[in-house]
C-alpha positions as CSV (number, residue, x, y, z in Angstrom):
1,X,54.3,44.2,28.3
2,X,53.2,42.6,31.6
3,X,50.8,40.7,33.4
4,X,49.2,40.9,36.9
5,X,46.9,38.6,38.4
6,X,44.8,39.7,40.8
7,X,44.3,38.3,44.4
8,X,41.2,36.7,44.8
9,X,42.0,35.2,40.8
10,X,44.8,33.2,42.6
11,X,43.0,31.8,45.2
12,X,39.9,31.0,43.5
13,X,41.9,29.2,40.6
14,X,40.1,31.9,38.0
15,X,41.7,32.6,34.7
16,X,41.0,36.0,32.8
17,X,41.7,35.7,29.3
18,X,42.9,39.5,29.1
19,X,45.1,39.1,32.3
20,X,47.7,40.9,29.9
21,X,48.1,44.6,29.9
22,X,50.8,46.7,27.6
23,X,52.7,49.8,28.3
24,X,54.7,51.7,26.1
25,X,56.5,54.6,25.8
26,X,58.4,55.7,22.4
27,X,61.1,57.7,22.6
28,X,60.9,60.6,21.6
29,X,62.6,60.7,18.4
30,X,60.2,58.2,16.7
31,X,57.5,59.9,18.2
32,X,58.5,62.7,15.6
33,X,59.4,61.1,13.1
34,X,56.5,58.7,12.8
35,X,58.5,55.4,12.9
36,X,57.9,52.5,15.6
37,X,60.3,49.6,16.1
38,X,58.6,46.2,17.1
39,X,61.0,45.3,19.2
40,X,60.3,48.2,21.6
41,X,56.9,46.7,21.9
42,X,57.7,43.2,23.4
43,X,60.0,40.6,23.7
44,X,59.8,37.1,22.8
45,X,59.5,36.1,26.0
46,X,56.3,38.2,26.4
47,X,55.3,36.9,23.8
48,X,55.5,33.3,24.9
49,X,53.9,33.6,28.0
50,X,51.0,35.5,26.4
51,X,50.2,32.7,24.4
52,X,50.9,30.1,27.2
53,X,48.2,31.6,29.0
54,X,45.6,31.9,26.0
55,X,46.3,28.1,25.7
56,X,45.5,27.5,29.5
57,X,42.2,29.4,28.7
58,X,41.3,27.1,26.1
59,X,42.0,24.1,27.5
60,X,39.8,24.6,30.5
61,X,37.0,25.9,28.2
62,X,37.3,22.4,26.4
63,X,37.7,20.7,29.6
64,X,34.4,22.3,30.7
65,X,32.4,21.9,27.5
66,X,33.6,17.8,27.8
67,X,32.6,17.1,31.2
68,X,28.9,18.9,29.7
69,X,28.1,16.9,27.0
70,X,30.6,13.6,26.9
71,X,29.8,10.7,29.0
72,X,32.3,10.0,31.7
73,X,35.0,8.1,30.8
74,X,34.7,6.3,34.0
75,X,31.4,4.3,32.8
76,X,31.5,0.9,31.7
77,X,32.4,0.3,27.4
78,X,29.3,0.2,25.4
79,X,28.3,-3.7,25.0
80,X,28.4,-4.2,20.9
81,X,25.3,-6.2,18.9
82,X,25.3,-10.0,19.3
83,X,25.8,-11.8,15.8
84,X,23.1,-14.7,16.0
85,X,23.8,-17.5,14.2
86,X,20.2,-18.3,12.4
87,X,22.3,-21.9,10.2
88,X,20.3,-20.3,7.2
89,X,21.2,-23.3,5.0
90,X,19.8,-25.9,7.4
91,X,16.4,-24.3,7.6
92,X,16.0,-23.4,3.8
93,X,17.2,-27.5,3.3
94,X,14.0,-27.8,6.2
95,X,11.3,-26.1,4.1
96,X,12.6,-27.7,1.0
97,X,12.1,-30.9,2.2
98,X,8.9,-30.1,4.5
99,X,7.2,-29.1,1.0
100,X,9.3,-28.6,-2.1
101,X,11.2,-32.0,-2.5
102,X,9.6,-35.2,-4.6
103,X,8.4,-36.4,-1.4
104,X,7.7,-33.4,1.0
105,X,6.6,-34.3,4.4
106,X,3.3,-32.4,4.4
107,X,0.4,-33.0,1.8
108,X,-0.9,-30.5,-1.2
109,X,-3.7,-29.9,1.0
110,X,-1.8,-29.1,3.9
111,X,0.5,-26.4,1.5
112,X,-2.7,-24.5,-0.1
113,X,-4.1,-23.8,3.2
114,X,-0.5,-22.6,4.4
115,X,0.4,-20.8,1.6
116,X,-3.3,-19.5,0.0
117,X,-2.3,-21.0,-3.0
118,X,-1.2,-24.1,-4.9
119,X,2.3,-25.0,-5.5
120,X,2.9,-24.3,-9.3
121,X,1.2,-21.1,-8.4
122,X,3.5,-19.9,-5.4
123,X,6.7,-21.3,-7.6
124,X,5.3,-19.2,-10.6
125,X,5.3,-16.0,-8.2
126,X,8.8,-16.8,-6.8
127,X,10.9,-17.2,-10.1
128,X,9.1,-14.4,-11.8
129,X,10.5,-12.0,-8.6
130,X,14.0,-13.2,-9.3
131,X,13.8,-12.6,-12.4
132,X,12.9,-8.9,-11.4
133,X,15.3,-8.1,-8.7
134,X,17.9,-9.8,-7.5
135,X,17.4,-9.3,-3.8
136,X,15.2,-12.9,-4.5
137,X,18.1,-14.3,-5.6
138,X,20.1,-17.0,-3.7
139,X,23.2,-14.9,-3.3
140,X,26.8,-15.7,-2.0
141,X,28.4,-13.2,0.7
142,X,32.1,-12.3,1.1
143,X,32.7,-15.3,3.4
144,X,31.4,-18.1,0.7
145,X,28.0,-18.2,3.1
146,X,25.2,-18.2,0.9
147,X,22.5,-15.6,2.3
148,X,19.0,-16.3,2.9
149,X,17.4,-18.0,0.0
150,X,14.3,-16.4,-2.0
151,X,12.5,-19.3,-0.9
152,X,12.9,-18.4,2.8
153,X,12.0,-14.8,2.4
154,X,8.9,-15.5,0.1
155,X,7.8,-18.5,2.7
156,X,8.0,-15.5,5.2
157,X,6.1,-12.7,3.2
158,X,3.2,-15.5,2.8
159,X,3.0,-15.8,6.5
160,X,2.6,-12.1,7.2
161,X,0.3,-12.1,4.6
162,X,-2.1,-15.3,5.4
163,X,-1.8,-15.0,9.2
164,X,-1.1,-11.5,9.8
165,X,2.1,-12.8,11.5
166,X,4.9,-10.2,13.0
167,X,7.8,-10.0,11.1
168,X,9.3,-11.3,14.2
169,X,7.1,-14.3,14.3
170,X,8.8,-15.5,11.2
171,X,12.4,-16.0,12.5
172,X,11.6,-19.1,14.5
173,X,10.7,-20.8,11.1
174,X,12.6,-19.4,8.0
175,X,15.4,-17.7,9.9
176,X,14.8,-14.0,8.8
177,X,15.5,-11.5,11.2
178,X,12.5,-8.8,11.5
179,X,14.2,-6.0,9.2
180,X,14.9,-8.5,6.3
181,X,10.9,-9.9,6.7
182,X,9.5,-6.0,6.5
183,X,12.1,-5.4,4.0
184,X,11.0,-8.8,2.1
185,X,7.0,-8.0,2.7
186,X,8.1,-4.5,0.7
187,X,10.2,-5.6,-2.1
188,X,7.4,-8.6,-2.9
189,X,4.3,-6.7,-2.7
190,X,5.7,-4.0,-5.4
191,X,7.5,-6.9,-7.8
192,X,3.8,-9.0,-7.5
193,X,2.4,-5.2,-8.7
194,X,4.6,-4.6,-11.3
195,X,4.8,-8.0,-13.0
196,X,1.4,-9.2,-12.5
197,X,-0.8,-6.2,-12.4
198,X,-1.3,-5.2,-15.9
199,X,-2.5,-8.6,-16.0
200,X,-4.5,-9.7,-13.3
201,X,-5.8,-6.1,-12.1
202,X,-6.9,-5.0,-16.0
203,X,-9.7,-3.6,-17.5
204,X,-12.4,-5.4,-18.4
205,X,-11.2,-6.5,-22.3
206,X,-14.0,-7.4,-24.6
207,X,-13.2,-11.3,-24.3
208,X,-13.6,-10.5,-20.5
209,X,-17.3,-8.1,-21.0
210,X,-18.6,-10.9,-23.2
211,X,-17.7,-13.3,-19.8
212,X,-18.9,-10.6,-17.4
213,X,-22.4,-10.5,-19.2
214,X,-23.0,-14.0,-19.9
215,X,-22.4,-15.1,-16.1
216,X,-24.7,-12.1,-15.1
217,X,-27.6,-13.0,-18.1
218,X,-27.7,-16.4,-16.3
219,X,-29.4,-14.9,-13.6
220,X,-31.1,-12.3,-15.2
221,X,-29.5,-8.9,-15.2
222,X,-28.7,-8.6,-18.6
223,X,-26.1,-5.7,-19.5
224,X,-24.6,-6.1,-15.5
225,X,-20.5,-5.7,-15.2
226,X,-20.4,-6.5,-11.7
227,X,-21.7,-5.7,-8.2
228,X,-19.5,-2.7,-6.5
229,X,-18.7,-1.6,-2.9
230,X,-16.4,-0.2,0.0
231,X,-14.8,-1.8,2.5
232,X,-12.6,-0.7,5.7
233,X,-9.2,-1.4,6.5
234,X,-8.5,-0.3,10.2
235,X,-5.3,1.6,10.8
236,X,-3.7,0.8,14.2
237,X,-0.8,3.6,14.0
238,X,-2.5,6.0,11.9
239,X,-1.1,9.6,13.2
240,X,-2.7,11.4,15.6
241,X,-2.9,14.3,14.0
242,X,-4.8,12.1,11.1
243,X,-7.3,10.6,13.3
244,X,-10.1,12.6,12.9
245,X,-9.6,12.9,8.7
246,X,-9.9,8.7,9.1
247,X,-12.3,7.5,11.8
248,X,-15.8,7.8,11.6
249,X,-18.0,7.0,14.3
250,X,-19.8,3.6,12.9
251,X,-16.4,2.2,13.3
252,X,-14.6,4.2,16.2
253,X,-11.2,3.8,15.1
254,X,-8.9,5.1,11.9
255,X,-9.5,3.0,8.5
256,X,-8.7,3.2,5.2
257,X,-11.6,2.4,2.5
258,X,-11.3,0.0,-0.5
259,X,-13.8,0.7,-3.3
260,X,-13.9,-2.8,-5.3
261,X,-15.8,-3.8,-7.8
262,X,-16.1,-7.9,-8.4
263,X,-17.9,-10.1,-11.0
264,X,-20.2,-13.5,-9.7
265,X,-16.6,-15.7,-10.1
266,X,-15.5,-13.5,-7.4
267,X,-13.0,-11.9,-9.7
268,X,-12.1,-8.2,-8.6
269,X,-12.3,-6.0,-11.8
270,X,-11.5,-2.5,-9.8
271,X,-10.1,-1.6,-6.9
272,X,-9.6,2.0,-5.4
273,X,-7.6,2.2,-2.3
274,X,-6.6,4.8,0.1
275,X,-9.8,7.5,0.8
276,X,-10.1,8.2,4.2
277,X,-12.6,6.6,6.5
278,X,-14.7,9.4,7.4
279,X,-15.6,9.3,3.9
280,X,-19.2,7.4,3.0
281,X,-19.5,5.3,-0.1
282,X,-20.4,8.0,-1.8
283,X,-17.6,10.1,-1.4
284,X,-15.5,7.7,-2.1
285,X,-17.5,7.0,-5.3
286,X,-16.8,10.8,-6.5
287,X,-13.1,10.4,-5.6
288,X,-13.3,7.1,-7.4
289,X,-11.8,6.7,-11.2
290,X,-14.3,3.9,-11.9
291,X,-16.1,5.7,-14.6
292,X,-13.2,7.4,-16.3
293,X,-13.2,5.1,-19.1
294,X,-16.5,6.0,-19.9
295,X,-15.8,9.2,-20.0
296,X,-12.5,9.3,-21.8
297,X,-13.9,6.4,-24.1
298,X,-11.4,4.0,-23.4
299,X,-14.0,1.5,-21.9
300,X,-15.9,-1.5,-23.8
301,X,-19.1,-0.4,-25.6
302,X,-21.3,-2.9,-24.3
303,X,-25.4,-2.6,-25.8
304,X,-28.2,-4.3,-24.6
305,X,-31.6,-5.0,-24.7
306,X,-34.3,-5.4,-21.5
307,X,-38.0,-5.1,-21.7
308,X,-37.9,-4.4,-25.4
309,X,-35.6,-1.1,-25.1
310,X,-32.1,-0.5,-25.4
311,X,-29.1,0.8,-23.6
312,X,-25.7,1.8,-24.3
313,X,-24.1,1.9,-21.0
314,X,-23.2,-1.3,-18.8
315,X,-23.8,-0.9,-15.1
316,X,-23.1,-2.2,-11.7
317,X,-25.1,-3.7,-8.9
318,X,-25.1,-1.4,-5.6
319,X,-27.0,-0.7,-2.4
320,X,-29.4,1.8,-1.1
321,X,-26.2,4.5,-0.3
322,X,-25.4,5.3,-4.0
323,X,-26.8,7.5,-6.2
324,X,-29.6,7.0,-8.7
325,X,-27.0,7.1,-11.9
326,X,-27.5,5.2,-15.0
327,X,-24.9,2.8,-14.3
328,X,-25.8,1.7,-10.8
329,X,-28.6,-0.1,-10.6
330,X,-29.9,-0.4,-6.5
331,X,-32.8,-2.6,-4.7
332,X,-36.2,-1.5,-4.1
333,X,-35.8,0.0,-0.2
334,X,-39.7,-1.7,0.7
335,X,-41.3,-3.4,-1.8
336,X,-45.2,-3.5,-2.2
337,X,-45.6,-5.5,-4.9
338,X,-45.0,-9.5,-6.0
339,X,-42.7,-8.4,-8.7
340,X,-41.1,-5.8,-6.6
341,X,-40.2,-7.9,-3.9
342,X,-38.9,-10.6,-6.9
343,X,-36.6,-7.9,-8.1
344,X,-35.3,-6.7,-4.8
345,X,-35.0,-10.8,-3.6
346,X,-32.6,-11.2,-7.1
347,X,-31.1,-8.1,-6.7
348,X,-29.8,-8.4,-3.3
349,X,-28.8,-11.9,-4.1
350,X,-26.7,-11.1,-7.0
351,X,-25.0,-8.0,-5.2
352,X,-23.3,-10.4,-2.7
353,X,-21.1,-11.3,-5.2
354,X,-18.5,-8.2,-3.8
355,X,-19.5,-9.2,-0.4
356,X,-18.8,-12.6,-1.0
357,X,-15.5,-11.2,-2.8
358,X,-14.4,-9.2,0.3
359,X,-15.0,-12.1,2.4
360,X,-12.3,-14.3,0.5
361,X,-10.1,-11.8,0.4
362,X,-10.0,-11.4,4.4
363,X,-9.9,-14.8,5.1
364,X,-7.3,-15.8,2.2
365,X,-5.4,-12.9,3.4
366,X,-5.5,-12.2,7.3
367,X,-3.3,-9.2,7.2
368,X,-6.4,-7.3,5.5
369,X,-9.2,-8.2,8.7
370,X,-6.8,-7.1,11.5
371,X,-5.8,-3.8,11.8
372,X,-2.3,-2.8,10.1
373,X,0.0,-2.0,12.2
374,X,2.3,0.1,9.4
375,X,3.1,3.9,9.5
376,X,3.1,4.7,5.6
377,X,0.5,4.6,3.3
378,X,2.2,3.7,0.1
379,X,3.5,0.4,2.0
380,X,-0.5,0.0,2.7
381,X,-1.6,0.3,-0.2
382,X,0.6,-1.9,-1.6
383,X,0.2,-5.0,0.5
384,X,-4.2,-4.4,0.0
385,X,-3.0,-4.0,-4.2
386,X,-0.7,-7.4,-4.1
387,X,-3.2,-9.1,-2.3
388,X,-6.0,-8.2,-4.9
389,X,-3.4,-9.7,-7.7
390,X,-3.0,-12.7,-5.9
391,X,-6.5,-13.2,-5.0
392,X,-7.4,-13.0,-9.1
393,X,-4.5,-15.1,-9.4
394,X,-5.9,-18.0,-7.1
395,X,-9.6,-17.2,-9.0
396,X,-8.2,-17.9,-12.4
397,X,-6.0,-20.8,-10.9
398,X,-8.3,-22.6,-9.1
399,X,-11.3,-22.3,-11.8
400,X,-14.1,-21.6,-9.6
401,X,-16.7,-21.7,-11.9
402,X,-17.1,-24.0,-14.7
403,X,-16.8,-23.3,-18.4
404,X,-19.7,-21.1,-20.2
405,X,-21.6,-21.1,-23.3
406,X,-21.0,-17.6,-24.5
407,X,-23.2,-17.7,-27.7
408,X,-26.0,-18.6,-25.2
409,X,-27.1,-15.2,-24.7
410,X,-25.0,-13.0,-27.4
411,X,-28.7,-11.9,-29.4
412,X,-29.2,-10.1,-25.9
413,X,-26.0,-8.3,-26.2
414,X,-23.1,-6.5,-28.7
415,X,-20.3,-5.7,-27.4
416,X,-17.5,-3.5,-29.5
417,X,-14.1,-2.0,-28.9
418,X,-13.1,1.1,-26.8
419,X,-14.0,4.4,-29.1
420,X,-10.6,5.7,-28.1
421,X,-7.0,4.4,-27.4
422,X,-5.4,5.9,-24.2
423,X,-3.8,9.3,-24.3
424,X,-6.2,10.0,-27.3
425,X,-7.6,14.0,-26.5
426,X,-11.3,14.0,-26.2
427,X,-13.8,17.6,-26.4
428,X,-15.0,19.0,-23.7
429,X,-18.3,18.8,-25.4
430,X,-18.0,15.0,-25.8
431,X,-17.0,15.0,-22.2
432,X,-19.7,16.8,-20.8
433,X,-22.4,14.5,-22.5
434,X,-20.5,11.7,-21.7
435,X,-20.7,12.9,-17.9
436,X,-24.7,13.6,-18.1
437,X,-25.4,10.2,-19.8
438,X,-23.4,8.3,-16.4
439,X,-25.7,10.7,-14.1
440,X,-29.1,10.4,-15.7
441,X,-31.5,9.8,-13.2
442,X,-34.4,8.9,-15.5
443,X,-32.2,6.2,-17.1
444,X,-31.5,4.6,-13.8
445,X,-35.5,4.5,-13.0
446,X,-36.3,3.3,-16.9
447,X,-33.2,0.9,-16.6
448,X,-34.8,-0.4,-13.2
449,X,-38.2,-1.0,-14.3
450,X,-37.1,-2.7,-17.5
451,X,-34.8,-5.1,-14.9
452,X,-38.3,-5.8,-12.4
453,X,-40.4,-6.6,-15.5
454,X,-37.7,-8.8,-17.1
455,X,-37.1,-10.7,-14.1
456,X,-40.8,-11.3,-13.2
457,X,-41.5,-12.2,-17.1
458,X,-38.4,-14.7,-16.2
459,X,-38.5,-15.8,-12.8
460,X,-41.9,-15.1,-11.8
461,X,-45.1,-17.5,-11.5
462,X,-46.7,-18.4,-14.3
């Protein structure tokens, strides 16, 4: 075996990695018989500078491949993160005494504009999300430093949420870096769903219809659950490719659509979250799950009289965009007559009530009137969901509205309990008359003409 290197290879400092040529020649005897001794073939020294010059090969290949996609060794060292030190326990000892101790510097007033809410309230939030998860738990690390309190994060998730602050924003004052604030806005809003939603974003129950109706008979719409409506949530980093699917041209920019349904003590009964903005309030109303109950029969029967006649379905206030369905019941678009333009005057008046709703809501919580500036959906529509909770929560804590004689008006009324528990399988045939009764057009125009005679018997000059 030997090797030759050609000229120009030596000058030009090339390399060929089959440089090596054999020759051999067998003697004739083993050519006969067959047999071929290895050691004719090469010698050990061959064979080591064979592979002495497949390792030259490689190294340059790696050499090559280095200098290609390595950064040069030459640069200066990659600087490493700078540890801040945020003194965590001197700033949670600051908001303790700025509004938790016996005698905080800053007044109860000054903490329910700050916080949305009063203090037993905001304490009653906090210790039932440490109870839930632990990450609102004043925990120790490995160093005997104790991390940042739940106190301190929550203070932090109810500026984001009242002022629409950056996450950023919130370091100066609690001493939460901007990954632990998002991270805290996330964990809160899903612990404020899961503990308090079942009870502060429930069904009507028939304590709460006999409530609804009452409030509503005051003013004379007797059988009326609520007012209902849509609202938009603009979307600041909606995806591109998204934009046209949630931006319609009233608006000129992506938002997301809350259908909500709320009662005169500005409680919200029903929210639906997360239709696109090109939709219309009717499109959202047919994505909606608002009447489900009615039609699985899950829902409070509520009965009641108008005008002399009856009716078996409850319904909701609206505006001149929904449909004519037995349960909406809309204003007269231009009304001829006295008691026409009573009913639409009393109408209008009383559908506020979700305006009014949505208008609290925004300036309780600011994060819902500017536009979000979050990538995922789910995290959206959990922030709009917890602040729903907390907005019933303030509405029940508060007291808005005074007690009410509910025996007043119950001759008017009868309400009874849901024909069917959930998960209960309901015909088709039950279904589909279910389904006609919520979308009879001659109900809505009997229902409304009951309403304009009953309010001009009522309200009207006599």
């Amino acid at each position: 075996m030997s090797y030759e290197s050609p000229e120009d290879d030596d000058e030009s400092g090339y390399v060929d990695p089959v440089g090596f040529t054999m020759s051999y020649e067998p003697p004739e005897d083993d050519v006969e018989s067959g047999y071929v001794d290895p050691a004719d073939l090469y010698t050990m020294d061959d064979f080591l500078a064979q592979q002495a010059h497949y390792n030259n090969v490689v190294s340059q290949v790696a050499s090559n491949l280095q200098s290609l996609f390595l950064p040069s060794t030459s640069s200066a060292p990659r600087s490493t993160r700078r540890y801040i030190m945020r003194d965590r326990e001197a700033h949670h000892a600051m908001i303790w005494n700025d509004y938790f101790s016996d005698n905080p510097v800053f007044t109860q007033q000054q903490f329910r504009r700050r916080y949305r809410m009063n203090k037993p309230l905001f304490l009653r939030i906090m210790n039932a999300l440490s109870e839930w998860d632990t990450y609102f738990t004043h925990r120790v690390d490995a160093l005997g430093r104790h991390g940042v309190s739940p106190l301190q994060k929550c203070t932090a998730v109810m500026r984001m949420l009242a002022y629409s602050a950056c996450a950023d924003e919130t370091d100066e004052y609690c001493r939460i870096g901007g990954t632990t604030a998002y991270e805290s806005l996330d964990r809160f809003c899903r612990g404020v769903i899961e503990i308090f939603g079942p009870e502060y974003l429930r069904k009507p129950t028939v304590d709460d219809v006999q409530r609804i109706l009452q409030m509503h008979e005051e003013r004379g719409f007797p059988g009326m659950l609520g007012s209902i409506d849509c609202m938009h949530w603009k979307w600041k980093n909606c995806p591109n490719g998204w934009k046209g699917m949630y931006t319609r041209g009233d608006y000129g920019t992506a938002t997301i659509i809350l259908e909500a349904v709320a009662s005169r003590d500005r409680w919200i009964w029903h929210c639906f979250f997360g239709a696109a903005g090109s939709n219309n309030d009717i499109n959202v109303l047919n994505q909606s799950n608002i009447f489900t109950n009615i039609l699985m029969g899950t829902s409070t029967r509520v009965q009641f009289t108008v005008n002399g006649h009856e009716y078996n379905l409850g319904y909701y206030l609206a505006d001149g965009i929904y449909p004519e369905w037995a349960t909406l019941v809309k204003s007269i678009k231009h009304p001829q007559l006295e008691k026409d333009k009573l009913y639409a005057q009393r109408q209008e008046s009383a559908r506020k009530d979700v305006e009014c709703a949505f208008g609290i809501l925004k300036a309780r919580f600011k994060v819902v009137a500017t536009p979000t500036n979050l990538w995922k959906q789910a995290e959206i529509s959990n922030i709009m969901t917890a602040c729903i909770i907390m907005h019933n929560m303030i509405v029940e804590d508060e007291g808005h509205l005074g007690p009410l004689n509910v025996h007043e008006f119950e001759d008017d009324y009868e309400i009874e309990p849901p024909e069917h528990t959930i998960g209960t399988p309901v015909p088709m045939a039950v279904l589909i008359e279910r389904d006609l009764a919520i979308h009879n057009r001659g109900m809505h125009n009997h229902l409304k003409q009951d309403l304009i005679e009953h309010i001009w018997e009522r309200y009207g000059p006599h």
